[in-house]
C-alpha positions as CSV (number, residue, x, y, z in Angstrom):
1,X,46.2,64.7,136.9
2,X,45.6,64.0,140.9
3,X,43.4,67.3,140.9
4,X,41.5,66.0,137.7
5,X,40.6,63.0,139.5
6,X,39.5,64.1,142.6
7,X,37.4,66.8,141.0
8,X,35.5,64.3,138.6
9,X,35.3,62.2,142.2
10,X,34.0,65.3,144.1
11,X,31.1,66.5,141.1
12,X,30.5,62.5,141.0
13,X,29.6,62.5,144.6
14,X,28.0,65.8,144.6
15,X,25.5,64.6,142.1
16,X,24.7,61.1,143.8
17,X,24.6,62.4,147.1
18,X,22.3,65.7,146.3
19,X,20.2,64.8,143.1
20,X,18.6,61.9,142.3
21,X,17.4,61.6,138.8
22,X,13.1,61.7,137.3
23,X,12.0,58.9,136.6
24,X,13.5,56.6,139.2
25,X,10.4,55.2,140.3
26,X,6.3,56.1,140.6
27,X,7.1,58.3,143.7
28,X,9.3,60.7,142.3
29,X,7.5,61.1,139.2
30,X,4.6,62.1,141.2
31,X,6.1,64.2,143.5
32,X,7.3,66.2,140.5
33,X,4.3,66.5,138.8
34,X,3.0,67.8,142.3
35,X,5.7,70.2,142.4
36,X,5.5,71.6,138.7
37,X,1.5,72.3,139.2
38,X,2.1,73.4,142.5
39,X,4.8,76.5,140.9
40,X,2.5,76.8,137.4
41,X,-0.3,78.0,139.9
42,X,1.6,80.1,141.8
43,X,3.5,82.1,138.6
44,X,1.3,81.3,135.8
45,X,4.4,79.7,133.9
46,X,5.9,75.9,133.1
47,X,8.2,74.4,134.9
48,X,10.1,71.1,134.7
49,X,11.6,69.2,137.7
50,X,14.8,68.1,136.5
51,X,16.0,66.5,140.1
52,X,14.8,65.7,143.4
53,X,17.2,65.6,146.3
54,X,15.8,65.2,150.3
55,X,12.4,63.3,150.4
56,X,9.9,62.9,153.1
57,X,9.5,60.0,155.1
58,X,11.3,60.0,157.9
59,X,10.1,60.9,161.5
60,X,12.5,64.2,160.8
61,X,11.4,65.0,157.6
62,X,8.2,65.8,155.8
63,X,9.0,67.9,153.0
64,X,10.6,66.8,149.4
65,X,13.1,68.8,147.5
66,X,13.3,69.7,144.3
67,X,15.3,71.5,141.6
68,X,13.2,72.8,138.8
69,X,13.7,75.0,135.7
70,X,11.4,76.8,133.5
71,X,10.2,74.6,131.0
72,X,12.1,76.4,128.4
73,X,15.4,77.4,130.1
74,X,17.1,74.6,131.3
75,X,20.0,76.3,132.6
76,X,17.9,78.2,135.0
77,X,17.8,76.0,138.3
78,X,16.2,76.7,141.5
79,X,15.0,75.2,144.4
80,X,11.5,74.4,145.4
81,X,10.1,72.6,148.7
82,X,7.0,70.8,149.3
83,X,5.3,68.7,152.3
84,X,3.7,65.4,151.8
85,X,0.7,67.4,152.3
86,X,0.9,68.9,148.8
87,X,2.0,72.4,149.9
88,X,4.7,74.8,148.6
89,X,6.4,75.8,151.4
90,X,9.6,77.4,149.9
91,X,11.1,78.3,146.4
92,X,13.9,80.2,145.1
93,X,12.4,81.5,141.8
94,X,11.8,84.7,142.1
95,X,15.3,85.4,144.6
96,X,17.0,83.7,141.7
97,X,15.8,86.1,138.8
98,X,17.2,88.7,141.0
99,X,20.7,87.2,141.4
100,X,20.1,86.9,137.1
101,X,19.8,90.7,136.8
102,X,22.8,91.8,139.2
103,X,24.8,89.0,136.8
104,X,24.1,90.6,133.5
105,X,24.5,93.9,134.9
106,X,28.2,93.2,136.2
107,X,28.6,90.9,132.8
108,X,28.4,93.8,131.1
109,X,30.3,95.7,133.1
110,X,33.4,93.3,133.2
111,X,33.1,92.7,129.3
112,X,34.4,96.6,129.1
113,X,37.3,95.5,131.5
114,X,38.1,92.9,129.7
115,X,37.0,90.1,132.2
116,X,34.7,86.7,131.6
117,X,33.1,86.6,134.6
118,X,29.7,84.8,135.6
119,X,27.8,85.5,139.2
120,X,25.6,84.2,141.5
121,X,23.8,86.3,144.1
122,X,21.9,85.6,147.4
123,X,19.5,88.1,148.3
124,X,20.1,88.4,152.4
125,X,17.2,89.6,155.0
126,X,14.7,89.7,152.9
127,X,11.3,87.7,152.8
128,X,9.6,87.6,149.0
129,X,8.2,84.0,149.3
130,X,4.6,85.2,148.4
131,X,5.7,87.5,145.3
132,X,3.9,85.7,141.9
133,X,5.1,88.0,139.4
134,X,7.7,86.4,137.2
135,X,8.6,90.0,135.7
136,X,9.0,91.9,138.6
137,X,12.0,94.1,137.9
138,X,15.2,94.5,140.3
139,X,14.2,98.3,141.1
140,X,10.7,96.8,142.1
141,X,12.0,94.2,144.2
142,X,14.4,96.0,146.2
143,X,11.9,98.9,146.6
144,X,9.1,96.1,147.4
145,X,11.5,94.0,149.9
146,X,14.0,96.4,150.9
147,X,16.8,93.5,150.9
148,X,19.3,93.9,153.6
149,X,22.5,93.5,151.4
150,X,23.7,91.0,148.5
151,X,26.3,88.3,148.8
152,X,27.5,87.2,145.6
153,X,29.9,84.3,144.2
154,X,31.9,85.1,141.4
155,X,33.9,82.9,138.9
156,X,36.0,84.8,136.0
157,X,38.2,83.6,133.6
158,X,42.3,83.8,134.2
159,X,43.5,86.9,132.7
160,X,46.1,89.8,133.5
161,X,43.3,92.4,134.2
162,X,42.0,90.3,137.2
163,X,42.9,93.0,140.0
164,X,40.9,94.4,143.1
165,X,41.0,97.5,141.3
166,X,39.3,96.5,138.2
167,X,35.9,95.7,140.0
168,X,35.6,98.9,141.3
169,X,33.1,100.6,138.4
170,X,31.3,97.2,137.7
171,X,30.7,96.6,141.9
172,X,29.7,100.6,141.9
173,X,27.5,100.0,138.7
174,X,25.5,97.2,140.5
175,X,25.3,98.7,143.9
176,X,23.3,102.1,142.3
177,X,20.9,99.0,140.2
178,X,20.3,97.7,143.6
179,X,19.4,101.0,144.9
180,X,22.6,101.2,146.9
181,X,21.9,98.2,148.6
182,X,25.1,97.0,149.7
183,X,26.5,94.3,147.4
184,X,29.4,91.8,148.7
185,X,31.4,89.1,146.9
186,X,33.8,86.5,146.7
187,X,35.5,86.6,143.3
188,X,37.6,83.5,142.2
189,X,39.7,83.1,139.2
190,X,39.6,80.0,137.5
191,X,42.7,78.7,135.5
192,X,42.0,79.9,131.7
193,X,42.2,75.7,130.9
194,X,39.8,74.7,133.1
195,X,37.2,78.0,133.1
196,X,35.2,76.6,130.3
197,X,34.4,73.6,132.4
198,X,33.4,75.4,135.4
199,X,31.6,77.9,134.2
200,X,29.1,75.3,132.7
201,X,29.3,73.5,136.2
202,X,28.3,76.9,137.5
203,X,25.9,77.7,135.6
204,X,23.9,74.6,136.5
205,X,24.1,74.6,139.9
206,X,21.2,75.3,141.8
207,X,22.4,77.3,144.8
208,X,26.3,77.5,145.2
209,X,28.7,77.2,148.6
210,X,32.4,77.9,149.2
211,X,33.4,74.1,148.7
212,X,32.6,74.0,145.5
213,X,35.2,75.9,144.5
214,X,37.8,73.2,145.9
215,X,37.2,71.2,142.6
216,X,38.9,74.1,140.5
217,X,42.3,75.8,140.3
218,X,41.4,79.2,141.4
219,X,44.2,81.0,140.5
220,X,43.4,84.2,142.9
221,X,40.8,84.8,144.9
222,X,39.9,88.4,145.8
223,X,37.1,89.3,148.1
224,X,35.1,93.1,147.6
225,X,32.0,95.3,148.9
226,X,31.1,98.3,148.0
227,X,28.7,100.2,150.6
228,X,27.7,103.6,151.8
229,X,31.7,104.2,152.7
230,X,32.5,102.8,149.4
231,X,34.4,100.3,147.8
232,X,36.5,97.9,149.2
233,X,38.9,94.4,148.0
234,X,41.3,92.7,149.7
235,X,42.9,89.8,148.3
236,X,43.0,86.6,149.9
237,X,44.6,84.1,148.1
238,X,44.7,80.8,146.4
239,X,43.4,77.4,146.8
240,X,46.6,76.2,145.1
């Protein structure tokens, strides 16, 4: 009950204090449009701002933020920055179709284990902030863009085949997709009851940090690479 209520008080505060719903006022509605024809000229596509969180005008800030989706996949959140000058200055689009392919890949791969699983993956040291191609394909962008490595969260549903070992052909699977790019990632086990619930949470989230987890009973939590030397897990733990 006590974890309940401070979850639905954590997502509650999470949600006023980041996004602030369209259609509040004149502003944001035209600060959205600015940022939907701003990312329609950039990838030829239609996109809807469903949020906007940090807005300009302050002395220390000059740049509005805003979570969009593709006009016909709400699910599909990213981030997108623009000055009060009308610029684009940074989006997470294309980065974010990447972290989709290394998730169905290791779907996939888990689904033959046995193991519900959903992922989301930051691609680290590399710069693709000019790429306009909405189809380029994960072979392409690692050739293109040569990312340092992947760092991955992972949620998957409580079950008896959740070990370190189990992970070992999906994590192997996705590192030869990436072009043996090395792929690293936190894997947290929610309780069967509440996995439903997160994994809609999850799926809407725009970006994703460690706290977020703290709103969930993660049963285990088991952290893995594989590399050039390998695979690797070790097991950390609970939040319990």
């Amino acid at each position: 009950m006590i974890r309940n209520i401070l979850k639905k008080i954590s997502w509650t505060f999470v949600v006023v204090s980041i996004i602030s719903l369209l259609g509040c006022n004149n502003i944001d509605k035209h600060q959205a449009a600015d940022v939907e024809k701003l990312l329609k000229e950039k990838y030829g596509q239609e996109f809807t701002v469903k949020s906007i969180g940090g807005r300009y005008g302050t002395a220390n800030n000059d740049t509005v933020t805003t979570y969009v989706h593709p006009i016909n996949h709400e699910s599909f959140l990213f981030k997108a920055v623009m000055t009060k000058d009308g610029k684009l200055v940074a989006d997470s689009y294309i980065p974010r179709m990447i972290s989709d392919s290394l998730n169905q890949v290791l779907q996939q791969e888990l689904q033959n284990k046995g193991i519900e699983s959903e992922t989301f993956t930051f691609v680290m040291q590399a710069d693709s902030s000019k790429e306009t191609n909405p189809d380029i394909s994960l072979e392409e962008y690692v050739t293109t863009y040569k990312p340092g490595y992947f760092s991955a969260h992972m949620i998957v549903k409580e079950n008896e085949n959740v070990t370190g070992e189990n992970f070992e052909d999906a994590l192997k699977t996705v590192y030869q997709a990436g072009l043996k790019t090395t792929f690293q990632v936190g894997i947290r086990e929610i309780a069967a009851e509440e996995y439903e619930e997160a994994l809609t949470e999850y799926k809407q989230l725009p970006e994703v940090s460690s706290s977020w987890f703290r709103n969930y009973n993660v049963i285990e939590e088991i952290d893995a690479v594989v590399d050039g030397n390998g695979y690797h897990f070790l097991t950390v733990g609970s939040n319990t």
